[in-house]
TORLUMRO-888342 format. One record per residue (C-alpha): x, y, z; residue in one letter. Coordinates in steps of 0.02 Angstrom, whole numbers, padded with zeros to 5 digits, always signed. Layout:
<rs>
XYZA;...
</rs>
This chain:
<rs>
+05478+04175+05193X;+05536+04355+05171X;+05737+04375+05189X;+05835+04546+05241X;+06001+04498+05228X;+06126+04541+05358X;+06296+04563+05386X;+06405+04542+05551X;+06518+04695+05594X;+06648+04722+05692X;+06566+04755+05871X;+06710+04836+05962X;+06666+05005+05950X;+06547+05076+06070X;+06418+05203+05989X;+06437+05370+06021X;+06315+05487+05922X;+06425+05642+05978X;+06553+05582+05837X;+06566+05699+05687X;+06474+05605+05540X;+06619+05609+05392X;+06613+05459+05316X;+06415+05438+05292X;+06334+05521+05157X;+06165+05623+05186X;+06091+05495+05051X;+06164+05350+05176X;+06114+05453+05344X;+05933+05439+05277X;+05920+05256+05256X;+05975+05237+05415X;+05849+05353+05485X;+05721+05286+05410X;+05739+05114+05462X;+05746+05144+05620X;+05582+05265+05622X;+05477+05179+05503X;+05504+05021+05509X;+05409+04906+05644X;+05511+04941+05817X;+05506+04759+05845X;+05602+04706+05686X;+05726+04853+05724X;+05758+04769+05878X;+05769+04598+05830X;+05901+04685+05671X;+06027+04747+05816X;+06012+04576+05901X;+06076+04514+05751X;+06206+04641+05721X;+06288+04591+05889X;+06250+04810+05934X;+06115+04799+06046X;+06239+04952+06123X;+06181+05072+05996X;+05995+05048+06038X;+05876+05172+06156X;+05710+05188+06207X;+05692+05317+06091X;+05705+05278+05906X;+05769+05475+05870X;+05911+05431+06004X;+05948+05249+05943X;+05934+05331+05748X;+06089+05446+05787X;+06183+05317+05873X;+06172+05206+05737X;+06228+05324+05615X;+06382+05393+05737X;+06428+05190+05747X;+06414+05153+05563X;+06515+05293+05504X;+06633+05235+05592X;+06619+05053+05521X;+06627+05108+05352X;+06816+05181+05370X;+06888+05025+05433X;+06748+04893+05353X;+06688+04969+05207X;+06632+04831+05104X;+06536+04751+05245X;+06462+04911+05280X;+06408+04958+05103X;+06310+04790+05122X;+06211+04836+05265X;+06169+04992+05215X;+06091+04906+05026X;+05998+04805+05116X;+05922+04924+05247X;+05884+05020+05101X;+05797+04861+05011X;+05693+04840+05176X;+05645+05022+05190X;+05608+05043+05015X;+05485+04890+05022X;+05397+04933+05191X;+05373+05127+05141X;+05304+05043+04964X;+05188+04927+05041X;+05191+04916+05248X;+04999+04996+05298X;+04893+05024+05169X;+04701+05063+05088X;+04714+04962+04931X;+04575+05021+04808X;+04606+04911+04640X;+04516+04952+04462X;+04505+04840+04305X;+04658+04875+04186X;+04730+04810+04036X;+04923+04786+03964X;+04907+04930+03875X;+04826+05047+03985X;+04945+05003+04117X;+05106+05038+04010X;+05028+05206+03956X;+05011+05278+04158X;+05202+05186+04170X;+05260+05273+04008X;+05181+05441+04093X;+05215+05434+04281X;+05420+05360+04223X;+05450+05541+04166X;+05405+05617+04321X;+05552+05519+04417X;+05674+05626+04509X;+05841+05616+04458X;+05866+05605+04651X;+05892+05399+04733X;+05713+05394+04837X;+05815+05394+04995X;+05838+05596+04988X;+05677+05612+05023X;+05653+05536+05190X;+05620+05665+05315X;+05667+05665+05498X;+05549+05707+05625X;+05611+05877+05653X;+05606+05890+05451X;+05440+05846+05447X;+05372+05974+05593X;+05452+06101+05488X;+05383+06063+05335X;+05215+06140+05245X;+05076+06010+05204X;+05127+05944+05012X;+05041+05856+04877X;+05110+05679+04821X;+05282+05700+04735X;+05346+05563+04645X;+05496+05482+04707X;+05523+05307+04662X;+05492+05179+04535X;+05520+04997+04547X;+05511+04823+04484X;+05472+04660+04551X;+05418+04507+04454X;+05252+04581+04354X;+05221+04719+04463X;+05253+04888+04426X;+05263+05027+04581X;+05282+05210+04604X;+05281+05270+04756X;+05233+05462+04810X;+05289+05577+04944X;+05207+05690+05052X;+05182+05788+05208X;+04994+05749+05295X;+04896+05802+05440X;+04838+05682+05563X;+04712+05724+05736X;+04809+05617+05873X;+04723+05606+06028X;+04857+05636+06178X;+04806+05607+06387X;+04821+05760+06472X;+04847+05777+06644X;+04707+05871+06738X;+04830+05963+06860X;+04906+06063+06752X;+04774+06156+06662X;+04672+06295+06794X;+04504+06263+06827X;+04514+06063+06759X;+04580+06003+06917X;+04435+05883+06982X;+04439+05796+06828X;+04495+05608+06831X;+04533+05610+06648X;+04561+05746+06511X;+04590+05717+06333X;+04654+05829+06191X;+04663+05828+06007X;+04834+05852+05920X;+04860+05915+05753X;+05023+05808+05682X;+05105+05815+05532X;+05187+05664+05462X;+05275+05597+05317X;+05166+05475+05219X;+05181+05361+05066X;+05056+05317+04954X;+05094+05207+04793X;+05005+05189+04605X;+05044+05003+04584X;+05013+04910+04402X;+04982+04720+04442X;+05021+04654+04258X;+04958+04482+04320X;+04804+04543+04394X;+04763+04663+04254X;+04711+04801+04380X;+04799+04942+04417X;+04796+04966+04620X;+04808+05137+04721X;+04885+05106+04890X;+04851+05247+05018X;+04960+05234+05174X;+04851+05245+05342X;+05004+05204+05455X;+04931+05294+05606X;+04750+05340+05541X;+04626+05171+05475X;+04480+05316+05452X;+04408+05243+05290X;+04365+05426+05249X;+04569+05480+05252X;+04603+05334+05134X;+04481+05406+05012X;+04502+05578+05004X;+04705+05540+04965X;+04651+05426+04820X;+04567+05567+04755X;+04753+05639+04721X;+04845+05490+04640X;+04686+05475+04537X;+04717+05658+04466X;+04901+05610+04431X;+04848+05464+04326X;+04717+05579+04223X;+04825+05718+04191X;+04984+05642+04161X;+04931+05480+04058X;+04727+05525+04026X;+04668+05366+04109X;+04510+05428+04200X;+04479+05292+04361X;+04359+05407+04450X;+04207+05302+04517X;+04294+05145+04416X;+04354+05049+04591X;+04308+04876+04601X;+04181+04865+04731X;+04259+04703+04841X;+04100+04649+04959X;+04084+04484+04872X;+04248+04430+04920X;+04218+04425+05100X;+04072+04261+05107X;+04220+04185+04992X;+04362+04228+05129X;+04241+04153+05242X;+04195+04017+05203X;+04355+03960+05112X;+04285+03848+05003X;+04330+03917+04821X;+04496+03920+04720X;+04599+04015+04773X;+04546+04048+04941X;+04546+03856+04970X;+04722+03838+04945X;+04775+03972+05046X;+04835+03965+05234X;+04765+04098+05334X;+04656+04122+05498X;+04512+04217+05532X;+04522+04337+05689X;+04397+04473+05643X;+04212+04401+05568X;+04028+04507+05573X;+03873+04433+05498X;+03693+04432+05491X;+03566+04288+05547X;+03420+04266+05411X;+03316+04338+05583X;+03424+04498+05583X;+03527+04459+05728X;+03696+04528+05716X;+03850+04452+05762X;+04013+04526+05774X;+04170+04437+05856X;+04362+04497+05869X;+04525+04442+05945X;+04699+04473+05911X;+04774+04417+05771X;+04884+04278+05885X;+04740+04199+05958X;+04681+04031+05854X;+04529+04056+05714X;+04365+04128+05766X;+04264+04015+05644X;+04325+03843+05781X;+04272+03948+05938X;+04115+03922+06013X;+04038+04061+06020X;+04043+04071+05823X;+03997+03893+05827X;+03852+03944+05935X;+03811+04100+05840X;+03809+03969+05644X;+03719+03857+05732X;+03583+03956+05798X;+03576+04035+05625X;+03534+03852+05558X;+03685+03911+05450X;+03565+04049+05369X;+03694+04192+05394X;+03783+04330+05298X;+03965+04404+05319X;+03987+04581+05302X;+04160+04597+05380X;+04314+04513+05400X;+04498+04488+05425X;+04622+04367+05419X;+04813+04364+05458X;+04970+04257+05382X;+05115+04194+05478X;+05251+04267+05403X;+05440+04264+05456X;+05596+04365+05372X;+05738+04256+05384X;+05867+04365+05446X;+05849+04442+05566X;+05719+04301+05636X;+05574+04417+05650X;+05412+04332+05646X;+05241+04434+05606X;+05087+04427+05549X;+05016+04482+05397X;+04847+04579+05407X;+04691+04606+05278X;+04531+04665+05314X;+04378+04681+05216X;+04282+04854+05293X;+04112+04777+05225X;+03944+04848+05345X;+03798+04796+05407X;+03711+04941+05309X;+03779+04869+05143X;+03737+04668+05206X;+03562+04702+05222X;+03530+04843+05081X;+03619+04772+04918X;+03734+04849+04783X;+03606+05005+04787X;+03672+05025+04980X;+03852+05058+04979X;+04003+05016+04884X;+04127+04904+04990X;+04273+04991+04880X;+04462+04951+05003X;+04557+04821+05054X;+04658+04856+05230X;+04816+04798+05236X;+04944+04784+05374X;+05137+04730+05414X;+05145+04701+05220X;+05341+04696+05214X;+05399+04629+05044X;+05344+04602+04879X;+05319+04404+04914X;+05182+04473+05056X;+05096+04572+04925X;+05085+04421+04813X;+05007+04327+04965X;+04859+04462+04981X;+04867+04498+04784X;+04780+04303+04788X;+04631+04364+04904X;+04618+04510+04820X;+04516+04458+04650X;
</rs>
């Protein structure tokens, strides 16, 4: 189990985000922020549970992010060793959920040496700047131009190297308008719109020492399109060339086999591992095509009949093209219990035309929160 340690405060004070912010830093300001915003709203919840300062919170995370500041600066003057605490491990949290969290995971075939030459490269690009200074509000972000990746961490854990990149995206967001307030529209039952958002993303180059593969995350928090995920790994890739000459372009491991293996959970590793299957697609040896889906909290779709059904009137001559599982997964404090997501895009088109069809090139991955969670999906991902 992932663990975000926590520390109990003194209560007593009621928030009050009108408070002049002296004691906080701007470095210190932005943690905060950014744990509140970007992290899952559910955990942030369960966090002020746990602090005993439900008080502080609002239906709004902008609101319940300026209260939270306003309360712990003034914590920090009459509890400032407690405080300090909090605000490392917030940062610990944020710094692994922006690094990993929702991600397109495109992996390529590495070696030792390779690896420390794009580490050797990308390490003297590193700001001078703690990776914290460059979280961006909301209001930051609206009034910010669209930016290439910019370099603004590097970290360690276990055999994994990471460096994670900064910058500003647009997104389309579909928004419900209502009919009534836009002349000539008014009969309409339903009227949608397209929004053009911009939002702070993070991508990461990761080197997997164990794995031998070096791994470009994309982050499609708010957008799955495949096509979005591969036009931004067109960027990190030009980093990597021009900085340490290591050319991946068209070198991405193509994944498809993997999913018969996730499957049918038979082999080493996928044996040993503990997962359940709520997304599955495959193929009858007739051409009928099956595709089933529930959440992620309802029990395996391999055990329910209709898959049963589906196998059976195959006569078990079937091939997967899709899937994803999910982990249980619980950080220890605050008790905050998840589940962590993978899917394999694979298609029919590629299931029934071969290699020459398509390249099944991503991994999607979801709530990854820590680096034991990307160890868990580093096993599936051979």
């Amino acid at each position: 189990m992932s663990q975000l340690p926590i520390i109990g405060l003194n209560t007593s004070k009621a928030a009050n985000s009108t408070n002049l912010i002296d004691a906080l830093n701007s470095e210190q300001q932005r943690v905060i922020n950014g744990f509140v915003t970007k992290m899952p709203w559910a955990l942030v919840k369960e966090a002020f549970k746990y602090f005993e300062i439900d008080d502080v919170g609002s239906n709004q995370k902008v609101k319940t992010a300026e209260n939270l500041v306003s309360y712990l600066n003034s914590e920090i003057k009459v509890n400032k060793s407690e405080t300090l605490d909090l605000l490392k491990d917030l940062r610990f949290q944020l710094l692994n959920n922006i690094g990993f969290g929702d991600k397109g995971i495109y992996s390529y075939k590495s070696n030792s040496k390779q690896m420390k030459a794009v580490d050797s490269a990308l390490s003297t690009l590193l700001p001078k700047k703690d990776f914290a200074t460059f979280i961006k509000s909301e209001s930051e972000v609206t009034n910010s131009k669209v930016s290439k990746p910019k370099l603004v961490s590097r970290d360690v854990g276990g055999k994994v190297t990471r460096f994670i990149f900064s910058s500003i995206k647009t997104i389309e967001k579909t928004t419900k308008l209502d009919p009534a307030n836009h002349e000539g529209l008014e009969t309409f039952s339903k009227l949608y719109g397209k929004e053009i958002i911009k939002k702070q993303y993070f991508d990461s180059i990761t080197l997997d020492y164990d794995a031998n593969k070096i791994r470009i995350m994309i982050d499609n928090s708010d957008n799955e399109s495949l096509d979005f995920s591969a036009f931004y790994r067109q960027e990190l890739i030009k980093i990597i060339k021009k900085e340490a000459g290591v050319d991946l372009t068209s070198k991405e491991d193509d994944v498809f086999h993997v999913v018969t293996d996730v499957c049918e959970q038979k082999k080493l590793p996928y044996s040993t591992l503990r997962y359940s299957v709520h997304e599955l697609n495959f193929v009858s040896i007739e051409g009928t095509n099956y595709k089933e889906k529930k959440s992620p909290s309802k029990p395996d779709v391999r055990k329910d009949a209709f898959h049963s059904a589906g196998e059976k009137g195959a006569n078990g001559n079937i091939s997967f093209y899709r899937v994803g599982i999910n982990f249980n997964k619980q950080l220890v404090k605050p008790d905050y219990k998840y589940k962590l997501i993978l899917t394999i895009p694979g298609t029919f088109k590629r299931c029934i035309g071969g290699n020459a069809a398509e390249k099944i090139d991503i991994f999607i991955i979801k709530s990854c929160m820590s680096y034991d969670d990307y160890v868990t999906i580093s096993k599936v991902m051979v």
